[in-house]
C-alpha positions in Angstrom: 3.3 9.0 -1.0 6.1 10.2 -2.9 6.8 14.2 -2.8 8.4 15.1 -6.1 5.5 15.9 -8.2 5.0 14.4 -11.5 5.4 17.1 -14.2 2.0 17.6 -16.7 2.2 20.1 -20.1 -1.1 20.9 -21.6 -1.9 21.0 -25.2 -4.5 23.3 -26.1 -6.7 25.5 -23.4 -9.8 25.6 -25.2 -13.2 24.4 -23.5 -11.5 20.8 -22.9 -8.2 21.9 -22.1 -9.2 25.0 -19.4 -11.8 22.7 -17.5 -8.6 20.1 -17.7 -6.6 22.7 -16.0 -9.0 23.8 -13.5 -9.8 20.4 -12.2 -5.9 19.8 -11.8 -5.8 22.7 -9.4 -8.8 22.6 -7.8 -8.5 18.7 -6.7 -5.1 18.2 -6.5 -5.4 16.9 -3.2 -7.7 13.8 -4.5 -5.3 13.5 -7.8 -2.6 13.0 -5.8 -3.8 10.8 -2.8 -5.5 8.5 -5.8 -1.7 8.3 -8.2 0.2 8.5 -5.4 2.3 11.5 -5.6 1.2 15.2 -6.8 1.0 16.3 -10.2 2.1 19.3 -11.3 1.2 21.6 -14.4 4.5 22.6 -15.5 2.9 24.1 -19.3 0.0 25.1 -21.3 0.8 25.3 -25.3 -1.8 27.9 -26.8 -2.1 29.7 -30.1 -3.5 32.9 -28.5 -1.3 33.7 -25.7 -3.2 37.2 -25.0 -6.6 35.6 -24.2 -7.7 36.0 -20.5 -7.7 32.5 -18.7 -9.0 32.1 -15.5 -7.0 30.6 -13.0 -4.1 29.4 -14.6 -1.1 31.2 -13.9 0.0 33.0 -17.1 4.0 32.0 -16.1 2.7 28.4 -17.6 1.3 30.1 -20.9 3.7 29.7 -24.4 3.0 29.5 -27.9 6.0 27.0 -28.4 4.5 24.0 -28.1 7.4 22.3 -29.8 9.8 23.7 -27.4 7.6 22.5 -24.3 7.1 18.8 -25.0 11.0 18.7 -26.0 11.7 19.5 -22.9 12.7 16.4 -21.3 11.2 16.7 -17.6 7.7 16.2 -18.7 6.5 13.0 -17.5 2.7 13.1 -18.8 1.5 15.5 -22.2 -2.3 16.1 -22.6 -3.2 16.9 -26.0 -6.8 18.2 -26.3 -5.8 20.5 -29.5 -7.4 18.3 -32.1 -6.5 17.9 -35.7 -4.0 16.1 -37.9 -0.8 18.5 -37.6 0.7 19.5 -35.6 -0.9 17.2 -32.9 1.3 13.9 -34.9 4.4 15.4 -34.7 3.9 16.9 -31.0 2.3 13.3 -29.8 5.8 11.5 -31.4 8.0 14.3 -29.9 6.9 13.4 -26.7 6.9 10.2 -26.6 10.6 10.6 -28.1 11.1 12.7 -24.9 10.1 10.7 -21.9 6.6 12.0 -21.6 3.7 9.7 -22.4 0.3 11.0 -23.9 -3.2 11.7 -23.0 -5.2 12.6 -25.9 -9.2 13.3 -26.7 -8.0 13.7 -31.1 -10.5 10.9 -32.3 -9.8 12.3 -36.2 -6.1 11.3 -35.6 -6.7 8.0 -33.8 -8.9 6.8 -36.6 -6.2 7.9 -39.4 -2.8 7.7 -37.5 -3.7 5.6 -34.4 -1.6 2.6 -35.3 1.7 5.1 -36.3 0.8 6.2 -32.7 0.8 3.1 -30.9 4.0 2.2 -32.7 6.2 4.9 -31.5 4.7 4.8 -27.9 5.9 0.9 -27.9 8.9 2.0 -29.6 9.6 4.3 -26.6 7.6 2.5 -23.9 5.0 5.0 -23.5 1.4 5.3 -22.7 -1.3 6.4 -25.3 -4.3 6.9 -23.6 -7.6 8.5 -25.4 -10.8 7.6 -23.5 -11.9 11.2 -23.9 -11.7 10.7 -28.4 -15.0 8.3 -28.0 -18.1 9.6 -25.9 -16.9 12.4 -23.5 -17.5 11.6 -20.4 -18.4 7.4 -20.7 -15.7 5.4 -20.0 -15.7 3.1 -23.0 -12.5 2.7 -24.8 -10.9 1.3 -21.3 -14.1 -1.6 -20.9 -13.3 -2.7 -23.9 -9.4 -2.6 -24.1 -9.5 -3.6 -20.8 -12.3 -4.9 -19.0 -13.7 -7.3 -21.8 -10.2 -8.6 -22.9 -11.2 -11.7 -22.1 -14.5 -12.0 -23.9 -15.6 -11.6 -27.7 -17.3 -8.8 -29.0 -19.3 -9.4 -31.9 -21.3 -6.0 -32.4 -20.8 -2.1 -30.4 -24.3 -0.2 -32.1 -24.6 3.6 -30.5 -25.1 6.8 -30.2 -22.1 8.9 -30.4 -22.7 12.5 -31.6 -24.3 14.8 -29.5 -24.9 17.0 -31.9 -27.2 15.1 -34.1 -28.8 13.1 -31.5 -30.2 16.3 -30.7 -31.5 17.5 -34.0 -32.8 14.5 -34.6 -35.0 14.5 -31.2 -36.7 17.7 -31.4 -37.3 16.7 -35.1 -39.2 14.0 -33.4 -40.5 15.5 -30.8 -41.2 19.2 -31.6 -41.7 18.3 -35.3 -39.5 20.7 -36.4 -37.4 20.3 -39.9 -34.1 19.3 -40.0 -32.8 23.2 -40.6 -35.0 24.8 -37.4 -33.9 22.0 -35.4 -29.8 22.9 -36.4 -30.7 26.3 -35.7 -31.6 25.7 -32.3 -28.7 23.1 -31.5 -26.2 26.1 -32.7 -28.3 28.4 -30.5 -27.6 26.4 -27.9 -23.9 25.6 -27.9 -24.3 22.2 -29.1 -23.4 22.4 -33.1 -20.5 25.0 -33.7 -20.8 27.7 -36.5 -19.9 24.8 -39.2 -21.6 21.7 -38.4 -20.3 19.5 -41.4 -18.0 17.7 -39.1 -21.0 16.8 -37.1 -24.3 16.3 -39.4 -22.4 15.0 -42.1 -20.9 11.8 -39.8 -17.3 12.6 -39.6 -16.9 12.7 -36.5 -19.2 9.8 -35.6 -17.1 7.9 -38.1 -13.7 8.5 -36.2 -15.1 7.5 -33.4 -16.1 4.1 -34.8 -13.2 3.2 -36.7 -11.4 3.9 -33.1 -13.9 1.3 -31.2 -14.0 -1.2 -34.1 -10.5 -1.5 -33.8 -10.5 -1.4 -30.1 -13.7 -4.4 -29.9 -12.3 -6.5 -32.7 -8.4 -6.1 -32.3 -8.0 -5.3 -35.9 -6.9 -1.7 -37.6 -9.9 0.1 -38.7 -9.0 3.6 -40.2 -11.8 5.8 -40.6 -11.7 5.9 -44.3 -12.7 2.5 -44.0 -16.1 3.4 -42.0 -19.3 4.0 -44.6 -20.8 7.3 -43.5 -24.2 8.9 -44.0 -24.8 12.6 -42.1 -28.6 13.6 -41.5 -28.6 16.2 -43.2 -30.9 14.2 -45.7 -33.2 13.3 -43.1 -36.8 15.2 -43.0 -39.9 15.6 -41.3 -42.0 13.4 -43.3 -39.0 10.4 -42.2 -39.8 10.7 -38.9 -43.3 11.2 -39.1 -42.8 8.0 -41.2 -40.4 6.3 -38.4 -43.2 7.1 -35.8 -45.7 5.2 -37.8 -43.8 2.2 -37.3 -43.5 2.2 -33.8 -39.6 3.7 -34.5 -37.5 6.3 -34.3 -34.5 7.8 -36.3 -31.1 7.9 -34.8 -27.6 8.3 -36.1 -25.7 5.1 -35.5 -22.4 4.0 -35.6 -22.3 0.2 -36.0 -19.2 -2.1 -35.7 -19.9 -6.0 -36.3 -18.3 -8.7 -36.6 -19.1 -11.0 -39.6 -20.7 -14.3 -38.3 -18.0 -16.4 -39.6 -15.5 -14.2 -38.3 -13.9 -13.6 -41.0 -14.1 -10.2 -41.3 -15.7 -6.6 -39.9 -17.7 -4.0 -40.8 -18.2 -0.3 -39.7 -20.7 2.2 -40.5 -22.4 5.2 -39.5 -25.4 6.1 -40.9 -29.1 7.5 -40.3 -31.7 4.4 -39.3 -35.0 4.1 -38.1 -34.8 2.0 -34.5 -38.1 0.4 -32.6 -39.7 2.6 -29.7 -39.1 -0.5 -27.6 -35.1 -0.7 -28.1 -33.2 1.3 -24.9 -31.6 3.8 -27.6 -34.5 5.1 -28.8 -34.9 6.8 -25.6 -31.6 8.6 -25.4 -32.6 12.2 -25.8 -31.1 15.4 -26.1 -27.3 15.2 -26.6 -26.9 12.4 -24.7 -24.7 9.4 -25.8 -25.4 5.6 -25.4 -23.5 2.4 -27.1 -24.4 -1.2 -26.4 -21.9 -3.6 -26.5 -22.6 -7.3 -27.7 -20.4 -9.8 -26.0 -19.9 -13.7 -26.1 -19.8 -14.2 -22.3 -21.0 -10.9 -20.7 -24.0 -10.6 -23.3 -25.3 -7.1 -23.9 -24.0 -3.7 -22.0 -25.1 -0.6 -22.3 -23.3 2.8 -21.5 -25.0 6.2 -21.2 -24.3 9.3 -20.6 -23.2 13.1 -21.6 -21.1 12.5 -24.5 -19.3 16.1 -25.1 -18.6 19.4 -23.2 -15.9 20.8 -21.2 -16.8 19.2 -17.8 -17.6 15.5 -19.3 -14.7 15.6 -21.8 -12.0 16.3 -18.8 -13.3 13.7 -16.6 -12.2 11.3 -19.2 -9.1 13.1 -19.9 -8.5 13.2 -16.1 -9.0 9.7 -15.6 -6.5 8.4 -18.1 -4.5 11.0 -16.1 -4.4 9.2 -12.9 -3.8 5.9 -15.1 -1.0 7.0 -16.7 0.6 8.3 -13.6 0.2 5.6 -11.7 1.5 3.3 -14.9 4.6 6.2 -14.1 5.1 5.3 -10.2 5.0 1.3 -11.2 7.7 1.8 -13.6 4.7 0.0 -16.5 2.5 0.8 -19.4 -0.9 0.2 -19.9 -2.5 -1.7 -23.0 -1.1 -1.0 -25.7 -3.0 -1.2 -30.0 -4.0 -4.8 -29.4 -4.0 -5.4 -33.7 -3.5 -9.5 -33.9 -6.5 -10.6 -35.7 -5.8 -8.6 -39.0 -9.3 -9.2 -39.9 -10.4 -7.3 -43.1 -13.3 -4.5 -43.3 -16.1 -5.4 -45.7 -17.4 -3.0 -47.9 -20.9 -1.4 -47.0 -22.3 -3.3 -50.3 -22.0 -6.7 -48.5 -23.7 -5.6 -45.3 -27.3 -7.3 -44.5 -30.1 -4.9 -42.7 -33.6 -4.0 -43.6 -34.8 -0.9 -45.4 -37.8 1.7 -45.2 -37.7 3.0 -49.2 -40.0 6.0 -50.0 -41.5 6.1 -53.7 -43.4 8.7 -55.5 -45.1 7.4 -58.0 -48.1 7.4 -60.0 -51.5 6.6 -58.9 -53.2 4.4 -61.0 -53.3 0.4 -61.1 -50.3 -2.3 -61.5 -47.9 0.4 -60.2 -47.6 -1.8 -56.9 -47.2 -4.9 -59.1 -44.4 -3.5 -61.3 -42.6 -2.1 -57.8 -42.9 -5.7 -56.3 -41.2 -7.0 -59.5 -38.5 -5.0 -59.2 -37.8 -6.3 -55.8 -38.4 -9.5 -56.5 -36.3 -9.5 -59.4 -33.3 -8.2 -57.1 -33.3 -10.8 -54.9 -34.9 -8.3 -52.4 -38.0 -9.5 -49.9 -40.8 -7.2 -49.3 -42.1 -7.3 -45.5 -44.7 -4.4 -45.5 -46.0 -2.3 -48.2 -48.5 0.9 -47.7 -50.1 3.0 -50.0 -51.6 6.7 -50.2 -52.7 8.8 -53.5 -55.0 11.0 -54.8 -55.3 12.9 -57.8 -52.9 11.3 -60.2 -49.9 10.8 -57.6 -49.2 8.8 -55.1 -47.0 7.6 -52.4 -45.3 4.0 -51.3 -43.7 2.9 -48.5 -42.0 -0.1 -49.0 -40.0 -2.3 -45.8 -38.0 -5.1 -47.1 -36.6 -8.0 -44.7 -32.7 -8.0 -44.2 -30.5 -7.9 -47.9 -27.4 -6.8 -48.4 -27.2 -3.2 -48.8 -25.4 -3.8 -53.0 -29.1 -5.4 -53.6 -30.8 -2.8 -52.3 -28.8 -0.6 -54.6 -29.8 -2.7 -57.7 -32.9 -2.3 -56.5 -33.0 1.6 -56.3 -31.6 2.2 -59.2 -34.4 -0.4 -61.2 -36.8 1.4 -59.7 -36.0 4.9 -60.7 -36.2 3.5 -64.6 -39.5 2.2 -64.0 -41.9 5.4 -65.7 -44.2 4.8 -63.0 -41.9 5.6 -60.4 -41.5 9.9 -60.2 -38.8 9.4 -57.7 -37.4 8.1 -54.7 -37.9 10.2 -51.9 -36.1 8.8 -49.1 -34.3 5.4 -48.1 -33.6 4.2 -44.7 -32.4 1.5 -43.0 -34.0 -0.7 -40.0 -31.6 -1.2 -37.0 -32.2 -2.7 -33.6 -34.3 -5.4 -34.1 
């Protein structure tokens, strides 16, 4: 083993960052039998330099992060400070410096990441980021690495935490979308502004960064069609559970069956009972992966936290040192397919549409027109009403979703029709 420790700086020493640093010191014996040589935390970058943190030595505590990935010595950065800026430039300077990068940013991997992977080839660096995707589930290295040899055609999962949680005690408890949000921030799992979360941002960075990964094209998360759940209400579920389904927020990445081009989406969608993620509860993360020769995969597990989020960070760690001692690089932005990104209007699934309309006869006839007229095949209808209104459920079979549209907005002209109360779509089948 070689003596002459490998120098580490730290980014950020937030939840993420401290548990990074106490794992580091309290198995630094394992770290370094498994790299070959011990690692060393030589700096930890923080805005508040004041705060208490237990067990790091405040010597390794400065608010120049500039200075401390400049400083030439540093053979490994981990950035776990999140955001656009400064995180680019600090990422680039380090590279630019001899230091590769370890980073859990998912919001700049899905807008920057190819910049990224440019100036770490430009420098021969590593950029590793297993911790951007699902905490704790090693994902991004199966597929840059493990399935290299094999096609993916479709990743489908869970990969928010937060919402998978709302979304299950909306099921489960019955409780409304706003009572169920209160009890996830109660509990630590939404943070005092939720946007990022219920509205799908961050579930879209994180599929832009596995579309990219699974179909070795650039996917930039403004190219990802996003839906939060913030939309989604008790009467959806209850309506979900009548089918035999339940609602999840999924991130889908396919490839087109002619190959010719991709798609990525996150969105709200009602999923059989019978399919595996319909029983990923709590905040719990799952992903199946759809491959030519290895067929279907599925990963589980805790996908955010301190604890989970560090053993990802930590195990690019021990990659990227050992990548150090070899004198190599790992896989680099694997981009050679250039395919394009379809729009979400050319994208075929099934739909659950709720209509309030008016209850008296040929309403049903005039909604089947409509359909019909759009190109748009009804697979189920079901009716309830009293006293002048009246509810419709209507499930169509797959049509692209710029139909659908046509159809939604024919609909709401009909005078029949008092609105549209929800729309869904159908996954997992």
């Amino acid at each position: 083993m070689r003596t002459r420790p490998l120098k580490v700086a730290l980014l950020g020493c937030g939840v993420v960052g401290s548990e990074v640093a106490r794992i580091m010191t309290t198995h630094a014996d394992d770290l370094a039998a498994r790299i070959g040589a011990p690692v060393e935390l030589v700096g930890v970058a923080v805005r508040r330099p004041s705060k208490v943190r237990e067990g790091i030595d405040p010597a390794l505590i400065t608010t120049d992060a500039t200075a401390l990935v400049q400083r030439g010595d540093i053979d490994v950065v981990i950035e776990v400070i999140g955001g656009i800026e400064p995180a680019r430039t600090l990422i680039t300077t380090a590279f630019e410096n001899g230091a590769s990068v370890v980073s859990a940013n998912k919001a700049l991997l899905a807008e920057d990441g190819a910049a990224l992977h440019a100036a770490a080839e430009k420098y021969g660096r590593d950029l590793y980021y297993e911790a951007a995707v699902a905490g704790a589930i090693p994902l991004v290295r199966p597929l840059r690495e493990s399935l290299a040899g094999d096609k993916v055609n479709r990743v489908l999962g869970i990969v928010n935490g937060t919402t998978n949680f709302i979304l299950d005690k909306m099921d489960t408890s019955g409780a409304g979308y706003s009572e169920a949000l209160d009890e996830a921030t109660a509990l630590g799992y939404a943070e005092a502004d939720p946007t990022a979360d219920v509205e799908g941002f961050d579930a879209a960075a994180k599929a832009a960064i596995l579309a990219g990964i699974a179909f070795h094209t650039r996917v930039k998360i403004g190219d990802v069609h996003r839906e939060g759940i913030t939309e989604v209400t008790a009467a959806d579920i209850a309506s979900a559970r009548r089918m035999g389904c339940t609602v999840k927020l999924l991130a889908i990445c396919e490839r087109a069956a002619d190959g010719a081009s991709v798609t990525a989406r996150v969105h709200p969608a009602m999923i059989p009972l019978s399919h595996p993620l319909a029983s990923v509860r709590e905040a719990y993360n799952a992903v199946f992966v759809e491959a030519e020769a290895a067929g279907q995969l599925m990963f589980y597990g805790p996908g955010a936290g301190g604890s989970p989020t560090a053993s990802a960070v930590l195990g690019d760690l021990v990659a990227v040192c050992r990548n150090k001692l070899g004198e190599a690089t790992g896989p680099g932005e694997s981009a050679y397919t250039r395919l394009p990104v379809s729009p979400m209007g050319e994208v075929v699934t099934r739909y659950h549409i709720s209509l309030d309309v008016a209850d008296k006869p040929g309403v049903l006839a005039q909604v089947a027109t409509v359909f019909a007229e759009q190109g748009v095949s009804i697979d189920t209808v079901r009716q309830q009403g009293k006293d002048g209104e009246a509810s419709l459920v209507v499930v169509t079979h797959r049509a692209p979703d710029a139909a659908l549209s046509g159809t939604v907005e024919a609909l709401r002209k009909l005078d029949t029709v008092r609105g549209v109360a929800s729309i869904m779509r159908v996954e997992g089948e």
